[in-house]
Backbone as a printed PyTorch tensor [residue, N CA C, xyz], in Angstrom:
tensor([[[122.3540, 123.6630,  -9.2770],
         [121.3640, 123.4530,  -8.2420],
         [121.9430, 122.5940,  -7.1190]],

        [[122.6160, 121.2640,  -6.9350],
         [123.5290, 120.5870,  -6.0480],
         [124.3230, 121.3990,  -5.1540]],

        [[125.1600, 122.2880,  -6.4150],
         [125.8750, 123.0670,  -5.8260],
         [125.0820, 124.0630,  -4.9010]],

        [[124.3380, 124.6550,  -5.4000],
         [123.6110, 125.0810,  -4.5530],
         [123.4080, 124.6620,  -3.0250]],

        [[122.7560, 123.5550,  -3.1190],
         [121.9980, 122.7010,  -2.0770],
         [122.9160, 122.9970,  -1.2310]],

        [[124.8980, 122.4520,  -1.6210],
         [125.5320, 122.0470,  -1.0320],
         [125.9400, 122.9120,  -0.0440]],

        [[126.1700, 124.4470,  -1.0140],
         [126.8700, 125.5750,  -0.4730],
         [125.8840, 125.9890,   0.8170]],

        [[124.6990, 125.6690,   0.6840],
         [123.9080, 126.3070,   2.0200],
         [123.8230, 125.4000,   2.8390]],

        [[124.1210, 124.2710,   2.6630],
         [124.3980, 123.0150,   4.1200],
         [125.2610, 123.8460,   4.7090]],

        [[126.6620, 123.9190,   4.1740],
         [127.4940, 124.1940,   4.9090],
         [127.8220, 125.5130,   5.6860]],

        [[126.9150, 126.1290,   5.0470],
         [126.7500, 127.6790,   5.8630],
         [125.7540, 127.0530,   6.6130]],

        [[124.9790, 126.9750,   6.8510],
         [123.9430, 126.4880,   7.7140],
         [124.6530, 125.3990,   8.9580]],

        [[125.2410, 124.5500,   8.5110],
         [126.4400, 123.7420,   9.8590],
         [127.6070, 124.4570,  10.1220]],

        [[128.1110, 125.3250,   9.3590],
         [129.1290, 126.8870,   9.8620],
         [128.7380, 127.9760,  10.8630]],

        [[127.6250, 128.0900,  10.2950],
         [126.4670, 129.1910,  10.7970],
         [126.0310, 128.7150,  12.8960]],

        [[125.8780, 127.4030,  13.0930],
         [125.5500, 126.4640,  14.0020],
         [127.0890, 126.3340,  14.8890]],

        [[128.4950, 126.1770,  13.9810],
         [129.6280, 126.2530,  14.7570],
         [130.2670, 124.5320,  14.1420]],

        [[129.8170, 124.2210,  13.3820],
         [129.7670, 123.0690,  12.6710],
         [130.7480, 123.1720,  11.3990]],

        [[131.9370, 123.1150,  11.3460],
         [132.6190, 123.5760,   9.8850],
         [133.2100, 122.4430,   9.2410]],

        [[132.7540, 121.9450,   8.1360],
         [132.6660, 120.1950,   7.6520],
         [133.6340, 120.6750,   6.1680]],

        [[134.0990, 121.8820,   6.0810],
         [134.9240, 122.1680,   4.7590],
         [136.1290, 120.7760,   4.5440]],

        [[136.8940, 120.9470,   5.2360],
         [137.5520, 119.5160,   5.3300],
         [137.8310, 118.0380,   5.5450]],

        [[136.4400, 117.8610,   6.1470],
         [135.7860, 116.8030,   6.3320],
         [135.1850, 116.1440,   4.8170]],

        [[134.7080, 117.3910,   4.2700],
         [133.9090, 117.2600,   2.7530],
         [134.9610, 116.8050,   2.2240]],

        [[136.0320, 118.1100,   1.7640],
         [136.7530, 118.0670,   0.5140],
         [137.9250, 116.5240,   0.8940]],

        [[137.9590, 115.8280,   1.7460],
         [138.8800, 114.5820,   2.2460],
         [137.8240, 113.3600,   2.3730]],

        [[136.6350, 113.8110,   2.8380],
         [135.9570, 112.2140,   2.1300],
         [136.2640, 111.4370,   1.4580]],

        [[135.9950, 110.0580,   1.6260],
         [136.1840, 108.8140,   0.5460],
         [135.0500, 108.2850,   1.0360]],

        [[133.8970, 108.1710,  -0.2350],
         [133.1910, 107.4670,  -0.1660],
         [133.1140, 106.1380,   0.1410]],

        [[131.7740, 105.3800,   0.6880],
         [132.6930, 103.5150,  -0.1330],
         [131.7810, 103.2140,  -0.9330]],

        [[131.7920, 102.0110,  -1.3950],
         [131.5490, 101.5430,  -2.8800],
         [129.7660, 101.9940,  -2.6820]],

        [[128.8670, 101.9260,  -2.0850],
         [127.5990, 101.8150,  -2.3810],
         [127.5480, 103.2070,  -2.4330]],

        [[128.0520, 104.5150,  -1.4110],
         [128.0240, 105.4310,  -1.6740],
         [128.3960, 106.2950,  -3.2190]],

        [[129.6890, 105.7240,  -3.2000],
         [129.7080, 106.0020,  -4.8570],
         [129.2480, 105.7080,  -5.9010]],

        [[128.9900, 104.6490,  -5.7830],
         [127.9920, 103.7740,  -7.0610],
         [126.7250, 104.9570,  -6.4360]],

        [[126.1550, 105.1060,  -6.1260],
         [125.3690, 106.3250,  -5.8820],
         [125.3690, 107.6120,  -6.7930]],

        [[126.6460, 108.4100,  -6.5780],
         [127.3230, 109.1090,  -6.9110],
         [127.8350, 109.2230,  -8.2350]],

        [[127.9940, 108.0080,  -8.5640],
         [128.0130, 107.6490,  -9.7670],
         [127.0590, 107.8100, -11.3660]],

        [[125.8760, 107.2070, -10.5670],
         [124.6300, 107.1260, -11.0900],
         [123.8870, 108.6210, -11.6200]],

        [[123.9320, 109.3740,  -9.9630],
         [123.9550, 110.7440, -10.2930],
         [124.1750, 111.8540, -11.3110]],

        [[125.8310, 111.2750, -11.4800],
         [126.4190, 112.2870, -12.2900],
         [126.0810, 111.7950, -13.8720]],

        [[126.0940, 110.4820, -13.4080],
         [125.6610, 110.0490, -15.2600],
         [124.4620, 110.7290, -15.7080]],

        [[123.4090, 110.8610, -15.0650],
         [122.4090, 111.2740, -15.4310],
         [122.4160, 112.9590, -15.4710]],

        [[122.8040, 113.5860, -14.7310],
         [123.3440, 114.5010, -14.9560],
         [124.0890, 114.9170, -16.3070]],

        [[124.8490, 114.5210, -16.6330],
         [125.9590, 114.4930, -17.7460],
         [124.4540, 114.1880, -19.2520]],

        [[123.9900, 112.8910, -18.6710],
         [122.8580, 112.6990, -19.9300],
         [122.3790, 113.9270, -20.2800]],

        [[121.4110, 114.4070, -19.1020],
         [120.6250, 115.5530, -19.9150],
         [121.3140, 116.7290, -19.8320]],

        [[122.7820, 116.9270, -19.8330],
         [123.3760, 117.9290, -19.5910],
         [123.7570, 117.8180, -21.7600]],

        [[124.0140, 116.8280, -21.7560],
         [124.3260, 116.4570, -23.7540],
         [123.4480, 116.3790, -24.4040]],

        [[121.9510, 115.8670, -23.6770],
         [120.6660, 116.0740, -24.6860],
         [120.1500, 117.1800, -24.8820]],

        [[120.4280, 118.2560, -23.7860],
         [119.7010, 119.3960, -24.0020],
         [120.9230, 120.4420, -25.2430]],

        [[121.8940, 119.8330, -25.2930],
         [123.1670, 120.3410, -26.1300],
         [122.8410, 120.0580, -27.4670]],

        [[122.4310, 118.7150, -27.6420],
         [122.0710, 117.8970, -28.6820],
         [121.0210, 117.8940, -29.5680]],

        [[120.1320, 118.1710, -28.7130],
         [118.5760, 118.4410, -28.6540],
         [118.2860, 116.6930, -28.7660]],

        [[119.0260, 115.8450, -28.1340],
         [118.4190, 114.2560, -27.9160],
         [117.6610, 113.7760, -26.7210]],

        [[116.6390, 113.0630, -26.9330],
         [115.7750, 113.0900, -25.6530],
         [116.5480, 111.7270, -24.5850]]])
């Protein structure tokens, strides 16, 4: 679903004349952004092993 989200930003700012492919994939976050990012994926990852697990 992210992926999702993501793939149609960028057609949508491609689409406009806007092409952020390398801008994306060369980003460096900084620390609050990632600690963000971070958080995200953990939770992600959680119910990505509970639903594996069957743990709530």
């Amino acid at each position: 679903m992210l992926t999702d989200r993501q793939m149609v930003l960028e057609k949508i700012l491609t689409d406009k004349g806007i092409d952020v492919t390398d801008a994306v994939e060369n980003y460096q976050p900084d620390e609050t952004l990632q600690s963000r990012l971070d958080e995200r994926t953990g939770a992600i990852v959680k119910t990505i092993i509970g639903d594996l697990t069957g743990a709530e």
